[in-house]
C-alpha positions in Angstrom: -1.0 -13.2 -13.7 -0.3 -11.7 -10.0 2.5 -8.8 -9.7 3.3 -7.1 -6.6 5.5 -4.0 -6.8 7.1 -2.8 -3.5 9.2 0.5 -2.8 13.1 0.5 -1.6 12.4 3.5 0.3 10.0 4.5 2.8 8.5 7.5 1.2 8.8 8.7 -2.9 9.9 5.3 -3.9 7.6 5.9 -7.1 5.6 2.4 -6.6 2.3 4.4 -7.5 3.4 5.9 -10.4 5.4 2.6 -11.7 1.9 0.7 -10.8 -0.3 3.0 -12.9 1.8 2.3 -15.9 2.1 -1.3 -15.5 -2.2 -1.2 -15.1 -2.4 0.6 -18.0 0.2 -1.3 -20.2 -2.3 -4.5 -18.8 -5.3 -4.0 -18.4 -5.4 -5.4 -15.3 -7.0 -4.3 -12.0 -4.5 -2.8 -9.1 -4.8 -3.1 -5.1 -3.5 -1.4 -2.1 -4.8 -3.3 0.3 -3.2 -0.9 3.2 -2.8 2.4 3.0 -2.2 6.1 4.7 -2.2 9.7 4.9 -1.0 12.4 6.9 -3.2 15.5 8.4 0.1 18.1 8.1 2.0 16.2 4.8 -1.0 15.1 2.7 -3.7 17.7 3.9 -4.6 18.6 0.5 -5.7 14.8 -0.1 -7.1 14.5 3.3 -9.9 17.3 2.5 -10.6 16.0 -0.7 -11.6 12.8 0.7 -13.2 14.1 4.0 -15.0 16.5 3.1 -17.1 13.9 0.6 -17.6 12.1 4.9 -14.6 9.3 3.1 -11.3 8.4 4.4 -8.9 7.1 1.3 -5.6 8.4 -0.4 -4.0 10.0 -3.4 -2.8 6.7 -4.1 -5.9 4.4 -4.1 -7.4 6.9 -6.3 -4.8 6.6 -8.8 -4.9 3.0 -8.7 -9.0 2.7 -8.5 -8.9 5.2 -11.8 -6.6 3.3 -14.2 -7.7 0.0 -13.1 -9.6 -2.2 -15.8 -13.0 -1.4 -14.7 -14.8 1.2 -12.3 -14.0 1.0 -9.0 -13.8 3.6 -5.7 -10.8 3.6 -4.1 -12.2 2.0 -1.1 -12.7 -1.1 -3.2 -9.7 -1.9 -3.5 -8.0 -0.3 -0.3 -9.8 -1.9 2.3 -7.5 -0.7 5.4 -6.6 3.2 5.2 -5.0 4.7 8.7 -5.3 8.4 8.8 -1.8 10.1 11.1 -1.4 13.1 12.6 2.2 14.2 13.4 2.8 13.8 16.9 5.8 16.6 17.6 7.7 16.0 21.1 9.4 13.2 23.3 6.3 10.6 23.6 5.8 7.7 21.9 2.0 6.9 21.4 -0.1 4.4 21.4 2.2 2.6 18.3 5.3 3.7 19.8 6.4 6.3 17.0 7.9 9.4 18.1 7.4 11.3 14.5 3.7 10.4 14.4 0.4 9.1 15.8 -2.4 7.3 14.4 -5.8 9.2 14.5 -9.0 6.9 12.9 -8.8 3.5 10.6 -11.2 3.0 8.1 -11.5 -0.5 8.0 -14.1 -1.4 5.0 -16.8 0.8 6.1 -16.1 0.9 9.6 -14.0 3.4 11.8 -12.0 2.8 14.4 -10.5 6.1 16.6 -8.0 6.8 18.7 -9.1 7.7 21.7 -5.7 9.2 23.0 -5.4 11.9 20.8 -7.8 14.9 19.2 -9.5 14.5 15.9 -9.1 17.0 14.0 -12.1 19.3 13.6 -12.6 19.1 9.8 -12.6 14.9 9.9 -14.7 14.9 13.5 -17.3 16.9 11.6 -17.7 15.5 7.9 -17.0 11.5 8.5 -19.2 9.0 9.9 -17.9 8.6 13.2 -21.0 8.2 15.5 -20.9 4.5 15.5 -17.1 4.3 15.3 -15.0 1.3 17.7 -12.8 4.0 20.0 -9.4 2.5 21.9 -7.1 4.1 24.1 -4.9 1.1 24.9 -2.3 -0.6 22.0 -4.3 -3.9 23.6 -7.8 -2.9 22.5 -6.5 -1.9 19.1 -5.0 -4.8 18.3 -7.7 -6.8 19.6 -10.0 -4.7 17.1 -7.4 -5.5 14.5 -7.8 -8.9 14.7 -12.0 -8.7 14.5 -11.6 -6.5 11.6 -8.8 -5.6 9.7 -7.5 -8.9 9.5 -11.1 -10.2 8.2 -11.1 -7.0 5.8 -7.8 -8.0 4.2 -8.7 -11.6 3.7 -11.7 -10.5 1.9 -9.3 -8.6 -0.5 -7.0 -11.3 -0.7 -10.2 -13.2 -2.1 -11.1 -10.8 -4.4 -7.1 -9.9 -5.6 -7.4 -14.0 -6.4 -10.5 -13.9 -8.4 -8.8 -11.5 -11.0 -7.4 -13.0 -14.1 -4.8 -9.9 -13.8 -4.3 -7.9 -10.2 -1.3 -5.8 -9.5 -0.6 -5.3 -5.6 1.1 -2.1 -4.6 2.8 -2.5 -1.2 2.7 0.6 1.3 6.1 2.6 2.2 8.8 -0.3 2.0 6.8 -2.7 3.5 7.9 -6.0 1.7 4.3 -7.8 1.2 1.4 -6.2 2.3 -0.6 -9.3 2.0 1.4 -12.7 4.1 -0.4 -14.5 1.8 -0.5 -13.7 -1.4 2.3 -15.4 -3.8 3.0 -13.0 -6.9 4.1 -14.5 -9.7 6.9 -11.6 -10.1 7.6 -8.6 -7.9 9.3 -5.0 -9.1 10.9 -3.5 -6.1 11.1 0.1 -7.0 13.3 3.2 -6.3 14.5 6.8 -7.7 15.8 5.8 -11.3 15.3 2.0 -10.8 13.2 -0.9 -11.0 14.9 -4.7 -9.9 12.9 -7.2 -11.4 12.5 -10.9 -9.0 10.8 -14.4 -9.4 7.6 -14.5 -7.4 8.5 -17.9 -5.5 11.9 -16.7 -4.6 10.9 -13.5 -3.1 8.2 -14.8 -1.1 10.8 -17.4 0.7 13.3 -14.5 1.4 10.3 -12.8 2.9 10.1 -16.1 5.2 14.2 -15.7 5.8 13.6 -12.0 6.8 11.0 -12.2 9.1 12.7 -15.3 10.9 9.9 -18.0 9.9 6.1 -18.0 10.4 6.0 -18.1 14.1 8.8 -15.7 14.7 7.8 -12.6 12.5 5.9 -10.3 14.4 7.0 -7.1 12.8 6.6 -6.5 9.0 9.7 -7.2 6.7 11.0 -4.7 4.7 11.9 -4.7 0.9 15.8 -3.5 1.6 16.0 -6.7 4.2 14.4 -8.9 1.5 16.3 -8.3 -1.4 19.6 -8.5 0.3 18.8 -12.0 0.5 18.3 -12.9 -3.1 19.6 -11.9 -7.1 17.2 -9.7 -9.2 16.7 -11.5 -12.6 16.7 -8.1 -13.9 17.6 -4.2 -13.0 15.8 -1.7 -14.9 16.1 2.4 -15.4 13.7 4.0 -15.0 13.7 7.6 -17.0 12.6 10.8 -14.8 9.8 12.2 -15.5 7.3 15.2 -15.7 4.8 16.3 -13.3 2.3 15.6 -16.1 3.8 12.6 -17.4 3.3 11.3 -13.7 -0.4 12.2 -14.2 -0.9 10.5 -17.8 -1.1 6.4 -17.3 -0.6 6.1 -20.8 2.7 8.3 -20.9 4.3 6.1 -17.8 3.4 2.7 -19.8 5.4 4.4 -22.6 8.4 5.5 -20.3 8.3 2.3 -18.4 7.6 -0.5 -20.8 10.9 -1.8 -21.4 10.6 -2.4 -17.5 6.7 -4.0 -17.8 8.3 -6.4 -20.1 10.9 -7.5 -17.9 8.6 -7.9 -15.4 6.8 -10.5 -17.3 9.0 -12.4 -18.6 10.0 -12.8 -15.2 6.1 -14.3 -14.3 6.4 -16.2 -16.8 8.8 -18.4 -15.7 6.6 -19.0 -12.5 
């Protein structure tokens, strides 16, 4: 059985904390395959991973500690992108205005930004002697394509060995792997969880992006599931700080919504 779960919204959907429940209530092993933090928003999770000379998330932790088995996060978040907020009129390298990448870790390589300063604390405890460093959006996405492509395929590999994965999505990036074909996706928000048929979302995904060979820019969840019926829609009960925390209390919370979620793979 493949899930994915995907967030509505951009930022505080709740994917992570729906994900840890489902892998609990499972069993099964969870992925992020792409992921990110912030120097000014997540700087608490920042220096707890650099200062051990590592580059991952609050999120792939989660995930990596209530998988089925013992896992780092890095094993199953091969592509995390460390930002910097980048105040002011310019655009960057990616052409954000709110923020600016800083280093990839890409596996167990790093690839730097040239354009703008490392911060002190991450130029002095991670491994970036031997790090690729671009300074045009060219060379980056040439260096995307030699390795963060290749790194992703070798999770999409590993996601497809499991006899039960579940793929969380980043912000409200639709699928964070083009090829991977759930067998049913929860696309979650504040209060709610809309339950679909793997197949179908994957072909609205197509529909949104405008086809194979048109899609050059990521579709989003919002864009997908305008396109196609939920075969369910779930609440989802607030919870505590500490039930957040507790897998086993969010598989309690959120089982009615697990099960929905299953009978909808079933049908695949």
């Amino acid at each position: 059985m493949k899930l994915l779960v995907a967030g509505a919204d951009r930022v505080d959907a709740g994917k992570t904390t729906f994900t840890v429940g489902l892998l609990e209530h499972t069993g099964a092993v969870g992925f992020k395959p792409r992921a990110g933090n912030d120097h000014w928003f997540h700087h608490d999770d920042y220096r707890h991973a650099v200062e051990q000379g590592r580059l991952f998330g609050k999120d792939a932790r989660r995930l990596a500690d209530a998988s089925a088995g013992e896992f780092d996060p890095e094993d199953i978040n091969p592509v995390h992108r460390f930002w910097r907020p980048s105040p002011g009129n310019g655009t960057g390298m990616l052409g954000q205005k709110d923020r600016e990448f800083v280093v990839d870790r890409v596996a167990e390589n790093y690839v730097v930004n040239e354009t703008v300063d490392v911060p002190e604390f991450a130029a002095t405890h991670l491994p970036l002697d031997d790090a690729i460093h671009v300074s045009t959006l060219d060379e980056l996405n040439e260096v995307m394509e030699q390795l963060h492509l290749v790194a992703l395929e070798g999770i999409l590999r590993r996601i497809r060995e499991q006899d039960r994965a579940v793929v969380e999505s980043y912000g409200n990036v639709a699928r964070p792997l083009q090829e991977y074909d759930p067998d049913a996706v929860a696309v979650v928000e504040p209060g709610r969880a809309r339950v679909y048929e793997g197949s179908r979302y994957v072909k609205a995904c197509s529909v949104a992006s405008g086809g194979p060979r048109e899609g050059q820019l990521e579709e989003r969840a919002p864009a997908v599931v305008d396109l196609i019926d939920a075969v369910d829609s779930v609440q989802l009960p607030a919870l505590s700080s500490a039930e957040r925390t507790d897998p086993t209390a969010v598989a309690d919370a959120y089982g009615h919504a697990y099960e929905s979620l299953f009978d909808a793979a079933s049908t695949a």
